[in-house]
PDB file as gemmi writes it, atoms N, CA and C in Angstrom:
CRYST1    1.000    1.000    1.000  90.00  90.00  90.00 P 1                      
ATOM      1  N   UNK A   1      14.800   9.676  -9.899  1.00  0.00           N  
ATOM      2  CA  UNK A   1      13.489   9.301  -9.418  1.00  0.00           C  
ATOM      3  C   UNK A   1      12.925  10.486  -8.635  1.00  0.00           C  
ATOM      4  N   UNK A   2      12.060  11.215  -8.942  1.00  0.00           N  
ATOM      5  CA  UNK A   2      11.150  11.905  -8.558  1.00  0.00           C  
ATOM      6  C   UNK A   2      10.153  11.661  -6.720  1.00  0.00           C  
ATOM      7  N   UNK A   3      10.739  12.360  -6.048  1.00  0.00           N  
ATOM      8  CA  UNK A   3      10.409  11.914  -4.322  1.00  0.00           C  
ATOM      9  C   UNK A   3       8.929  13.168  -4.916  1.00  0.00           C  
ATOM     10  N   UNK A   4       8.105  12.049  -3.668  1.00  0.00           N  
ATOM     11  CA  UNK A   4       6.215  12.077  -3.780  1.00  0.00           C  
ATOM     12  C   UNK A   4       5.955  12.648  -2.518  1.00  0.00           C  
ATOM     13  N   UNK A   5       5.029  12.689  -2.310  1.00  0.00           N  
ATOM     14  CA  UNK A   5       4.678  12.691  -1.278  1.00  0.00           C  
ATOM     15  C   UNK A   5       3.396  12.655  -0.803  1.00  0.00           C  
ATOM     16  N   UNK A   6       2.763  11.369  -0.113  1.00  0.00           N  
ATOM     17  CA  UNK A   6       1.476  11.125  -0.136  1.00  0.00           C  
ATOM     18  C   UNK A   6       1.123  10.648   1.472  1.00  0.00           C  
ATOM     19  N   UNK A   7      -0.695  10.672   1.629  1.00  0.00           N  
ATOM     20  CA  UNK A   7      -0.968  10.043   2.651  1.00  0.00           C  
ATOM     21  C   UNK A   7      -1.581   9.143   2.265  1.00  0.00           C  
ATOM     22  N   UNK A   8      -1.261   8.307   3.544  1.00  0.00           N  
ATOM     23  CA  UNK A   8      -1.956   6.408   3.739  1.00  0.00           C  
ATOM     24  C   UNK A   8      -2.431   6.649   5.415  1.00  0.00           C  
ATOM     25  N   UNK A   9      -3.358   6.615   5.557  1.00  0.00           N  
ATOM     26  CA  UNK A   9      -4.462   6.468   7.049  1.00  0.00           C  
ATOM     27  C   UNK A   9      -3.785   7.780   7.592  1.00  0.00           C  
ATOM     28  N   UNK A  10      -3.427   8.850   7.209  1.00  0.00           N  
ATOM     29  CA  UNK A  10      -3.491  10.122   7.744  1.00  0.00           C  
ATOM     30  C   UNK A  10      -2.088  10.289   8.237  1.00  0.00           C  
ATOM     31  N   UNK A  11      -1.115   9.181   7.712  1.00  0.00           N  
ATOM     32  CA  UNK A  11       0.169  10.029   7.857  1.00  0.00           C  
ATOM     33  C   UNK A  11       1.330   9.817   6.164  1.00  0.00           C  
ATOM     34  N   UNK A  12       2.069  10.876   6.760  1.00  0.00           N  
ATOM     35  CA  UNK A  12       2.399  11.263   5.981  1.00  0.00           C  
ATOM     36  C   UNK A  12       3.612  10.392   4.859  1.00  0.00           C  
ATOM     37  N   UNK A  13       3.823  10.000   3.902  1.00  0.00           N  
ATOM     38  CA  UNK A  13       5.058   8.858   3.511  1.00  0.00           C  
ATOM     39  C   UNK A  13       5.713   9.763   2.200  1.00  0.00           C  
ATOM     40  N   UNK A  14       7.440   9.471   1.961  1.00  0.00           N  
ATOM     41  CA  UNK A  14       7.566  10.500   0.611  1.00  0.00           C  
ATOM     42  C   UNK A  14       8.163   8.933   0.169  1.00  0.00           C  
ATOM     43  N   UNK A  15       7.674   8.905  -1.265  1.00  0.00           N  
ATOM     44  CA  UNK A  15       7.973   7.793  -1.939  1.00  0.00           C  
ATOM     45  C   UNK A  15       8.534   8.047  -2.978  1.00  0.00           C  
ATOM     46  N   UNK A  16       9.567   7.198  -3.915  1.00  0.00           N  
ATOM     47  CA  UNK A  16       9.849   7.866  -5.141  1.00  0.00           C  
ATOM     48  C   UNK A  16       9.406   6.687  -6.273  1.00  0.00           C  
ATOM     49  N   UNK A  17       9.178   7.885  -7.500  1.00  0.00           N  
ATOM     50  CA  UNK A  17       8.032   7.761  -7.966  1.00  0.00           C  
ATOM     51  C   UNK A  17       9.187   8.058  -9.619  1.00  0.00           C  
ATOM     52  N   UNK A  18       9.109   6.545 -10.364  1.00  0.00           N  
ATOM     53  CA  UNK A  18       9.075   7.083 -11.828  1.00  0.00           C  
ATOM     54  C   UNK A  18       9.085   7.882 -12.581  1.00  0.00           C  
ATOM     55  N   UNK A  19       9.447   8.738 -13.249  1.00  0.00           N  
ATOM     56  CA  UNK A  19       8.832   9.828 -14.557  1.00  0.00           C  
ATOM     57  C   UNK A  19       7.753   9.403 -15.088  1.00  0.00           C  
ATOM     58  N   UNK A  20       6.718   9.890 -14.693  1.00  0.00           N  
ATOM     59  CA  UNK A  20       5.646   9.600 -15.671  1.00  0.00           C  
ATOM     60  C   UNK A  20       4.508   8.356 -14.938  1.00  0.00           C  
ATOM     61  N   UNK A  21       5.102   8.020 -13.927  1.00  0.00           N  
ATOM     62  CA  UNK A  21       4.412   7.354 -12.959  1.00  0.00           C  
ATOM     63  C   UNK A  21       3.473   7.906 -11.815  1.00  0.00           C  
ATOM     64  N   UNK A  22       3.252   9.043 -12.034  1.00  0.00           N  
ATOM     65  CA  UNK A  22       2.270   9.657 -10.465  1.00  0.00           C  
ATOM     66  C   UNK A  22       1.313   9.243 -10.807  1.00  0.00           C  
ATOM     67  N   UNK A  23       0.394   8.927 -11.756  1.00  0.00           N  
ATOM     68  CA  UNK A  23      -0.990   8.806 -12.125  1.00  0.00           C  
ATOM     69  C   UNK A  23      -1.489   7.259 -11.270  1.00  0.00           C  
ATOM     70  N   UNK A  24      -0.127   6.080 -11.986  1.00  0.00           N  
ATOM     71  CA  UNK A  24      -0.211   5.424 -10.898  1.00  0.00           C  
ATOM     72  C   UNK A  24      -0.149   5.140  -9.985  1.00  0.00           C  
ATOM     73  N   UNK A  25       1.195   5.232  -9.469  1.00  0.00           N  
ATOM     74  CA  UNK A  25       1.367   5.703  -8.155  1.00  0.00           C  
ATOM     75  C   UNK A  25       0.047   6.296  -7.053  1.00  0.00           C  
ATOM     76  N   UNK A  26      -0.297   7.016  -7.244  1.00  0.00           N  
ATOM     77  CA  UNK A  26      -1.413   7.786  -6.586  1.00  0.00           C  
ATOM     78  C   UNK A  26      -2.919   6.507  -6.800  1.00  0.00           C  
ATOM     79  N   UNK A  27      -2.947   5.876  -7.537  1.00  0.00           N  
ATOM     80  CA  UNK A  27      -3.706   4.773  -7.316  1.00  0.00           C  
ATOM     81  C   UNK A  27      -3.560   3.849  -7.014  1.00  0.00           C  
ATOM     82  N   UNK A  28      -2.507   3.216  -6.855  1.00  0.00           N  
ATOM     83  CA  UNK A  28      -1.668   2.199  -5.398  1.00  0.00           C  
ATOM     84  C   UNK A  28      -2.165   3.116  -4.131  1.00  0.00           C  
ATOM     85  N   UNK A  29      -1.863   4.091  -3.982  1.00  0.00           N  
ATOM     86  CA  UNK A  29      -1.602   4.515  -2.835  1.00  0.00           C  
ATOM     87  C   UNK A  29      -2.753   4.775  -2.413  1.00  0.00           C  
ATOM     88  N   UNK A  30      -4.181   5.072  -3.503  1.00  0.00           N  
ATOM     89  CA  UNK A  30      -5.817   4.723  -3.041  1.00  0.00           C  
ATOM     90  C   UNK A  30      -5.784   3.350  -2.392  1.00  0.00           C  
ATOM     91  N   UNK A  31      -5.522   2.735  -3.236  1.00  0.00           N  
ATOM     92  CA  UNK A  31      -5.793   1.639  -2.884  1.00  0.00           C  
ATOM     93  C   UNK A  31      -5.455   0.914  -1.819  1.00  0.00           C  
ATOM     94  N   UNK A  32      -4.280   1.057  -1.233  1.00  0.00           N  
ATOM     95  CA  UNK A  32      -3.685   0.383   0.328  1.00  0.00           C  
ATOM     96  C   UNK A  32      -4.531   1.682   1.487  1.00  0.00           C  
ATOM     97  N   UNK A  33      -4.599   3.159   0.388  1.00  0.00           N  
ATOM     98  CA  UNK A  33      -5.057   3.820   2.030  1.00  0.00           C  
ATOM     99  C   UNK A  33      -6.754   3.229   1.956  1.00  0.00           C  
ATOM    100  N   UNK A  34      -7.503   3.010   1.276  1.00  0.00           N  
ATOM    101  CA  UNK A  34      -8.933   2.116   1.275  1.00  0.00           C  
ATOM    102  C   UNK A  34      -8.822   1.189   2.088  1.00  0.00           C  
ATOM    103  N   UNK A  35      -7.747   0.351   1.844  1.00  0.00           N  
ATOM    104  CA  UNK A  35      -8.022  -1.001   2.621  1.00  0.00           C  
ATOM    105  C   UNK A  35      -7.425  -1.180   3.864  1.00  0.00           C  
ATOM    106  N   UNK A  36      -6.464  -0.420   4.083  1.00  0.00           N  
ATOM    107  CA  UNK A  36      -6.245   0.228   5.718  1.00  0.00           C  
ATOM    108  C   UNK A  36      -7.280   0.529   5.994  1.00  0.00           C  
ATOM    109  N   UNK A  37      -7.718   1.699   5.743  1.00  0.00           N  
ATOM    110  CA  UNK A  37      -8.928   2.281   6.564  1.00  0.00           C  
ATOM    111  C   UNK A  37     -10.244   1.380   6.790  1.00  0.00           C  
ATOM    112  N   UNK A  38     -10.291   0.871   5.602  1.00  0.00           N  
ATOM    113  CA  UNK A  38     -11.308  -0.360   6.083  1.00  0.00           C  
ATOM    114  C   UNK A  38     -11.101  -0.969   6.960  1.00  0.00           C  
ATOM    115  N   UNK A  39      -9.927  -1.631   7.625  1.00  0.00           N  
ATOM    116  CA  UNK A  39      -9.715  -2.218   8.409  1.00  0.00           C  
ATOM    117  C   UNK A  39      -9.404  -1.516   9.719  1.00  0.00           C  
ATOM    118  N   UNK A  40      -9.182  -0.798   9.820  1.00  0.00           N  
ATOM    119  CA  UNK A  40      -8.942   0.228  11.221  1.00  0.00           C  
ATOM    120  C   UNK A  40     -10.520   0.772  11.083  1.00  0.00           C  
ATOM    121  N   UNK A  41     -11.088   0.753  10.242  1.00  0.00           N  
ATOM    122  CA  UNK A  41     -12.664   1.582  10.713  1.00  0.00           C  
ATOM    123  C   UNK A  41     -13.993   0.143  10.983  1.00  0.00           C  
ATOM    124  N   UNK A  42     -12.604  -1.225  10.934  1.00  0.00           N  
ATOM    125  CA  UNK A  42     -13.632  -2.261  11.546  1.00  0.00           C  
ATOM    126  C   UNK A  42     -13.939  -2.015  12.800  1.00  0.00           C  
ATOM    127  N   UNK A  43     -12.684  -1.468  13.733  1.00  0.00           N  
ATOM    128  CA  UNK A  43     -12.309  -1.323  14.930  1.00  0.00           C  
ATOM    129  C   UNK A  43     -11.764  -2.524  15.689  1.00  0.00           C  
ATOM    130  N   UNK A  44     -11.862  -3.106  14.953  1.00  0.00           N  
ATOM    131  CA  UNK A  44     -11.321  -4.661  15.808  1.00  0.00           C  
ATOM    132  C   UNK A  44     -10.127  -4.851  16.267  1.00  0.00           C  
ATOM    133  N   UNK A  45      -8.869  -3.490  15.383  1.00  0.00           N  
ATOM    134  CA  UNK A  45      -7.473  -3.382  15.349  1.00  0.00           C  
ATOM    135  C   UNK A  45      -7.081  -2.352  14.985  1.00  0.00           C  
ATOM    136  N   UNK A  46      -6.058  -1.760  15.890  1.00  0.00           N  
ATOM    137  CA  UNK A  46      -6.115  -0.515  16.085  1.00  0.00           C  
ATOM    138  C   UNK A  46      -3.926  -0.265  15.847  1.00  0.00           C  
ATOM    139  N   UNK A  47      -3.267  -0.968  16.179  1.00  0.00           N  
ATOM    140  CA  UNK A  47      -2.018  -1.174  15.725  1.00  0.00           C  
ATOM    141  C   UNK A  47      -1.640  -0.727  14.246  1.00  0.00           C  
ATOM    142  N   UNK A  48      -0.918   0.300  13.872  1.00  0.00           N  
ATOM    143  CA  UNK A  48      -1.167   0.560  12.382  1.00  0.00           C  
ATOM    144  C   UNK A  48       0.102  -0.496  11.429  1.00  0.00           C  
ATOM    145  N   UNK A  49       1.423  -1.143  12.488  1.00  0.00           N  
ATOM    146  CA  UNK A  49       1.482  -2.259  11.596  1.00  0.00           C  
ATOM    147  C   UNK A  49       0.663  -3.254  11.439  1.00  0.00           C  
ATOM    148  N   UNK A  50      -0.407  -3.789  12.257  1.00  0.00           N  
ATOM    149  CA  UNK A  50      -0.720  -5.289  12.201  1.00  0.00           C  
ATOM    150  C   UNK A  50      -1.835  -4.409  11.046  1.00  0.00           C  
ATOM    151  N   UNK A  51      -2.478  -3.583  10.770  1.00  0.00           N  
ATOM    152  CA  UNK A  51      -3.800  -3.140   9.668  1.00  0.00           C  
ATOM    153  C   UNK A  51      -2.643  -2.772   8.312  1.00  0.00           C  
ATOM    154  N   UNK A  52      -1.466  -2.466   8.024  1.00  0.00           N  
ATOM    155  CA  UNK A  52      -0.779  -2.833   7.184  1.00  0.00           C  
ATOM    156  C   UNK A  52      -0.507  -4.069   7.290  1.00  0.00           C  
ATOM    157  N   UNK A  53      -0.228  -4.850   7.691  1.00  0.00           N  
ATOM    158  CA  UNK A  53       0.345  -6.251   7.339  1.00  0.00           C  
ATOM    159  C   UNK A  53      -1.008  -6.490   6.768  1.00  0.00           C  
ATOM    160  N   UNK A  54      -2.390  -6.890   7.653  1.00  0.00           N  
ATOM    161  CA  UNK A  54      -3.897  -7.275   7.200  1.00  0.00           C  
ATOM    162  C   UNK A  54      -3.867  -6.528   5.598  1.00  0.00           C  
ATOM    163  N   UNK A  55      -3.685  -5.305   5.297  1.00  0.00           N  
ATOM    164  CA  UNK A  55      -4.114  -4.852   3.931  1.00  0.00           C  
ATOM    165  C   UNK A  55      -2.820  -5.044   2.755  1.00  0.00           C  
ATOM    166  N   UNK A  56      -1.848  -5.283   3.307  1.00  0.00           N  
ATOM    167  CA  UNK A  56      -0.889  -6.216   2.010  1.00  0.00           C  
ATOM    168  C   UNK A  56      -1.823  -7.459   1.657  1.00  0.00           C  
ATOM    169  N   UNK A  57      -2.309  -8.650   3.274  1.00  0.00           N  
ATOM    170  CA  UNK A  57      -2.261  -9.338   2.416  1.00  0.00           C  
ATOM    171  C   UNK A  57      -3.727  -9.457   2.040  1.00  0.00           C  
ATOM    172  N   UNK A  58      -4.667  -8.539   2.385  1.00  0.00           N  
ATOM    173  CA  UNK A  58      -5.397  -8.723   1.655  1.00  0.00           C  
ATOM    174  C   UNK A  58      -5.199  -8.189  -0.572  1.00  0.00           C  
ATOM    175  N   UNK A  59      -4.764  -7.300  -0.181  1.00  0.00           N  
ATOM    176  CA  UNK A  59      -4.446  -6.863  -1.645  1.00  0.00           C  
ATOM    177  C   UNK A  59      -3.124  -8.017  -2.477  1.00  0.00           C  
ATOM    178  N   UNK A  60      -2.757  -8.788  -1.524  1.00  0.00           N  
ATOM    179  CA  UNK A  60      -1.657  -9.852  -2.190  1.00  0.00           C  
ATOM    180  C   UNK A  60      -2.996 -11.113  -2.248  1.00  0.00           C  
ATOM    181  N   UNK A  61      -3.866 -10.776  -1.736  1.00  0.00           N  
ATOM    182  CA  UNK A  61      -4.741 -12.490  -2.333  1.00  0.00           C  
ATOM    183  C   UNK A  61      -5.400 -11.554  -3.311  1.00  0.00           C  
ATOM    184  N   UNK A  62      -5.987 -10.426  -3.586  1.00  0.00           N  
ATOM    185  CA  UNK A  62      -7.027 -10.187  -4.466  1.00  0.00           C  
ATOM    186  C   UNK A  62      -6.065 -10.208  -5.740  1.00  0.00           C  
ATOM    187  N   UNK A  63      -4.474 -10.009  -5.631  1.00  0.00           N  
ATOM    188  CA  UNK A  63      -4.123 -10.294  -6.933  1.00  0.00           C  
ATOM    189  C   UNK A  63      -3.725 -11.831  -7.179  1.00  0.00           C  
ATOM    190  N   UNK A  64      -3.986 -12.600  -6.532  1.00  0.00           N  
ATOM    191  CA  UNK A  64      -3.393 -14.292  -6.445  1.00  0.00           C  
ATOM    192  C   UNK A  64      -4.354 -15.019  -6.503  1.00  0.00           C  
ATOM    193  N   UNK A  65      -5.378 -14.615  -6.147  1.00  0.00           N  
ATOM    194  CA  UNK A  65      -6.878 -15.579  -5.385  1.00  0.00           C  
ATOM    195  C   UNK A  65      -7.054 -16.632  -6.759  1.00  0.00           C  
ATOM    196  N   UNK A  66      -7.286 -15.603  -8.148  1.00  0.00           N  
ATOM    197  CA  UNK A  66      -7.882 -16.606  -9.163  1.00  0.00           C  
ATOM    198  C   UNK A  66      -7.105 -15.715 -10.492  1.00  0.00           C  
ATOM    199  N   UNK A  67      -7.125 -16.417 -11.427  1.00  0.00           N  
ATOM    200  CA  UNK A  67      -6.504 -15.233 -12.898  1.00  0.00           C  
ATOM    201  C   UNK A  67      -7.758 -14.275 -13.149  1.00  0.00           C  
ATOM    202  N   UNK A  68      -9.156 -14.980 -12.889  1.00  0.00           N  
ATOM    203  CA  UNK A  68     -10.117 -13.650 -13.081  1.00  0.00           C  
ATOM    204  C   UNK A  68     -10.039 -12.439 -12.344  1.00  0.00           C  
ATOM    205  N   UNK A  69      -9.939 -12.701 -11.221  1.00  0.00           N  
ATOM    206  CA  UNK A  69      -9.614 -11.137 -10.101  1.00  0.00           C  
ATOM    207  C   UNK A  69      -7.818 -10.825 -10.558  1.00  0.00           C  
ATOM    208  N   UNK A  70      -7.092 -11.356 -10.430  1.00  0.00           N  
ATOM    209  CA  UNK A  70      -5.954 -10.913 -10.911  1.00  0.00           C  
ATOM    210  C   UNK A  70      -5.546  -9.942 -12.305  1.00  0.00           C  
ATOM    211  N   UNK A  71      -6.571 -10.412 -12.520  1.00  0.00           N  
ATOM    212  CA  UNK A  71      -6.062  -9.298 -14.098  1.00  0.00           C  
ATOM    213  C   UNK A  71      -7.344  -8.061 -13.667  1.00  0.00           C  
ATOM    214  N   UNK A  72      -7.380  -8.161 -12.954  1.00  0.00           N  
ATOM    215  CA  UNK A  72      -8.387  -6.553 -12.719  1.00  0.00           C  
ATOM    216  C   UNK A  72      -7.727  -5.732 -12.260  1.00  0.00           C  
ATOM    217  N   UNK A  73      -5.923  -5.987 -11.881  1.00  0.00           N  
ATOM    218  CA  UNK A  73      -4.725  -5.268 -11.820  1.00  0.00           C  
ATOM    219  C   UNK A  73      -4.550  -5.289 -12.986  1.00  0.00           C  
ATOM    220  N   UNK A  74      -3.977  -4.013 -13.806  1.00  0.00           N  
ATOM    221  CA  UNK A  74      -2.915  -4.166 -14.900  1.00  0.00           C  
ATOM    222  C   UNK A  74      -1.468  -4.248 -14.258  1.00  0.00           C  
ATOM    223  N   UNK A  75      -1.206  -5.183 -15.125  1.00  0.00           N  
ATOM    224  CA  UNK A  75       0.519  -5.733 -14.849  1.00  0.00           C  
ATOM    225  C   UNK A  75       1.214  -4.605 -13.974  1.00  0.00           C  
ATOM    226  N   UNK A  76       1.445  -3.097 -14.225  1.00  0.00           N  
ATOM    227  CA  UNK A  76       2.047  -2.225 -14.059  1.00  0.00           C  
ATOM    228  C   UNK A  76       1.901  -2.205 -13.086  1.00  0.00           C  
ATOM    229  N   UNK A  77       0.385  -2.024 -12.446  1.00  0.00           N  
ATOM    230  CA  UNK A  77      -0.254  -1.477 -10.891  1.00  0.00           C  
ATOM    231  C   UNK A  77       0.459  -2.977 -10.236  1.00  0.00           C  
ATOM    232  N   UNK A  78      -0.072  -3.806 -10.747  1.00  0.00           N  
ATOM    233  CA  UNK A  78       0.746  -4.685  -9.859  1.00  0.00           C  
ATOM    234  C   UNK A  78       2.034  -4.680  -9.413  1.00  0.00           C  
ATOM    235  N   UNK A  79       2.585  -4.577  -9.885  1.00  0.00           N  
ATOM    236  CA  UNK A  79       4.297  -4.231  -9.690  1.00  0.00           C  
ATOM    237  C   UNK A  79       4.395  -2.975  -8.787  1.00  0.00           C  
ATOM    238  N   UNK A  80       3.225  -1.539  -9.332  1.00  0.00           N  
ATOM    239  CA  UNK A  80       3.655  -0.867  -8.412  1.00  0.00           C  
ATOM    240  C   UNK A  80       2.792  -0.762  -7.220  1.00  0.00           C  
ATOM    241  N   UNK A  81       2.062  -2.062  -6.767  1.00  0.00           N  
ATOM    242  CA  UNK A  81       1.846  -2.210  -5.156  1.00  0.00           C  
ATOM    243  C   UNK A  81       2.804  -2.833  -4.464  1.00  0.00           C  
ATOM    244  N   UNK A  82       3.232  -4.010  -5.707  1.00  0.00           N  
ATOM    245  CA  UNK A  82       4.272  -4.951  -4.947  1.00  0.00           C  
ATOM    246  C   UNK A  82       5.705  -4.021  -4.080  1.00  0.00           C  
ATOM    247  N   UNK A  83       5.525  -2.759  -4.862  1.00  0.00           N  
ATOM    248  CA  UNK A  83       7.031  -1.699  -4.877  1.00  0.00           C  
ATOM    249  C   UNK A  83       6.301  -1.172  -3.274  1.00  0.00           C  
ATOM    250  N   UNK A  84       5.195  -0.566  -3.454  1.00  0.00           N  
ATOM    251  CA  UNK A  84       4.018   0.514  -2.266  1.00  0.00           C  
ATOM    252  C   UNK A  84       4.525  -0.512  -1.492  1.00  0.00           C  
ATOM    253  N   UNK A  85       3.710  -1.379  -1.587  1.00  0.00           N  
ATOM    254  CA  UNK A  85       3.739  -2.640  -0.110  1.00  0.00           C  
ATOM    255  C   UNK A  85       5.376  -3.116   0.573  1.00  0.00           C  
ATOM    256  N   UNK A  86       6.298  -3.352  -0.509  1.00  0.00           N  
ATOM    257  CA  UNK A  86       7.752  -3.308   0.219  1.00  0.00           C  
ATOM    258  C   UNK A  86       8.113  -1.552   0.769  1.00  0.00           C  
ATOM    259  N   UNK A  87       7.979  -0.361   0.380  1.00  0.00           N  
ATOM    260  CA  UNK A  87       8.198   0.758   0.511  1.00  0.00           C  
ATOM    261  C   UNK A  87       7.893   1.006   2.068  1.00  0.00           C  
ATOM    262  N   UNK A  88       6.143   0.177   2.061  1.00  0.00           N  
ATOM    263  CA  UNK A  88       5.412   0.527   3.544  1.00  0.00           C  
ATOM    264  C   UNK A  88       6.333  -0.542   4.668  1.00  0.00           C  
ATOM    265  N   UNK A  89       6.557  -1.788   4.002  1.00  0.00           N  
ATOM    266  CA  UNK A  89       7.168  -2.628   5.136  1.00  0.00           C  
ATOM    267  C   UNK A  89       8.376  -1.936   5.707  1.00  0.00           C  
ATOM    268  N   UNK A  90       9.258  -1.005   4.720  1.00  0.00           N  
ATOM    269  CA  UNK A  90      10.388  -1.024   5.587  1.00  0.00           C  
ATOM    270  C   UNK A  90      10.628   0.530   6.023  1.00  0.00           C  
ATOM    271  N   UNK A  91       9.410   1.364   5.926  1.00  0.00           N  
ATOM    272  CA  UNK A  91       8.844   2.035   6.613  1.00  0.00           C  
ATOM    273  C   UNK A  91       8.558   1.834   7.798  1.00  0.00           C  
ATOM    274  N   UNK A  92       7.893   1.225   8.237  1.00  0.00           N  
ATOM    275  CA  UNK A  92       7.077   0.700   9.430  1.00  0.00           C  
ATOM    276  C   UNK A  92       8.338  -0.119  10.205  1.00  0.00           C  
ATOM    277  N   UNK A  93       9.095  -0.641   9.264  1.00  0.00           N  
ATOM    278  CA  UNK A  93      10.540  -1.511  10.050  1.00  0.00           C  
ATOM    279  C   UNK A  93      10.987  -0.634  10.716  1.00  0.00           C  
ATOM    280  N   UNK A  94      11.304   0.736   9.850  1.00  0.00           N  
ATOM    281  CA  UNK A  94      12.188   2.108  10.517  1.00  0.00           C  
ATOM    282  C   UNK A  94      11.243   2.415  11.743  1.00  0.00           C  
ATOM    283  N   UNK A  95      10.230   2.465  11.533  1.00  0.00           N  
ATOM    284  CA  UNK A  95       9.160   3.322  12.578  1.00  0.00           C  
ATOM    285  C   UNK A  95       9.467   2.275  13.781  1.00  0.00           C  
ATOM    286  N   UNK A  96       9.665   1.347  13.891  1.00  0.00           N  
ATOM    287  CA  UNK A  96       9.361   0.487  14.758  1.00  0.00           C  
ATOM    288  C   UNK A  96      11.121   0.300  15.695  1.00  0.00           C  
ATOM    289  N   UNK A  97      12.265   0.182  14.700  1.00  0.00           N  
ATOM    290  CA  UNK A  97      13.128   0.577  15.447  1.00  0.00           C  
ATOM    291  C   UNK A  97      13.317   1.661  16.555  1.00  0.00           C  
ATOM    292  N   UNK A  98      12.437   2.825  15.934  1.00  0.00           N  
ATOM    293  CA  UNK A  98      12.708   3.980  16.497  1.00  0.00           C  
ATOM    294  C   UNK A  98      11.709   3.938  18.047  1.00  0.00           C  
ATOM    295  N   UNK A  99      10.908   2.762  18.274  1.00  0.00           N  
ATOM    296  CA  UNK A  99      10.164   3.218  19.444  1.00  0.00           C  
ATOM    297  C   UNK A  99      11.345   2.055  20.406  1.00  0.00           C  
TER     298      UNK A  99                                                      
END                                                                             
């Protein structure tokens, strides 16, 4: 598996990444850093686990909400947020031991 290395809200994460998977990959990883930042540029919340937890689950209802919004994931991307979004949780688990 091929180690990545990307940003989500301006820090830094190395993820590993499929053969032949960066194309997606790198659009998961639009996609959670969009909806972080949306949510940290509400200002309402400023904690960067609680604006990850908020942008899993917002991106876990936009694929659940209805089968019409759900298939505006292809199967693949889905799987590889479900992978992003466990990757970030136990990220943030580590980060959080360490304070």
């Amino acid at each position: 598996m091929k180690q990545i290395e990307v940003q989500i809200m301006g820090q830094s994460y190395v993820l590993g990444c499929p053969p032949g998977g960066e194309a997606r990959l790198a659009q998961a990883v639009q996609r959670v850093d969009e909806a972080m930042c949306k949510i940290r540029d509400a200002g309402k919340i400023k904690a960067r686990d609680r604006i990850s937890v908020l942008a899993a689950l917002n991106l876990a209802f936009d694929l659940t909400d209805t089968p019409a919004q759900a298939s505006a994931f292809a199967p693949e991307e889905q799987e590889t947020l479900r992978q992003l979004l466990g990757r970030l949780d136990q990220a943030l688990a580590h980060d959080n031991q360490l304070l």
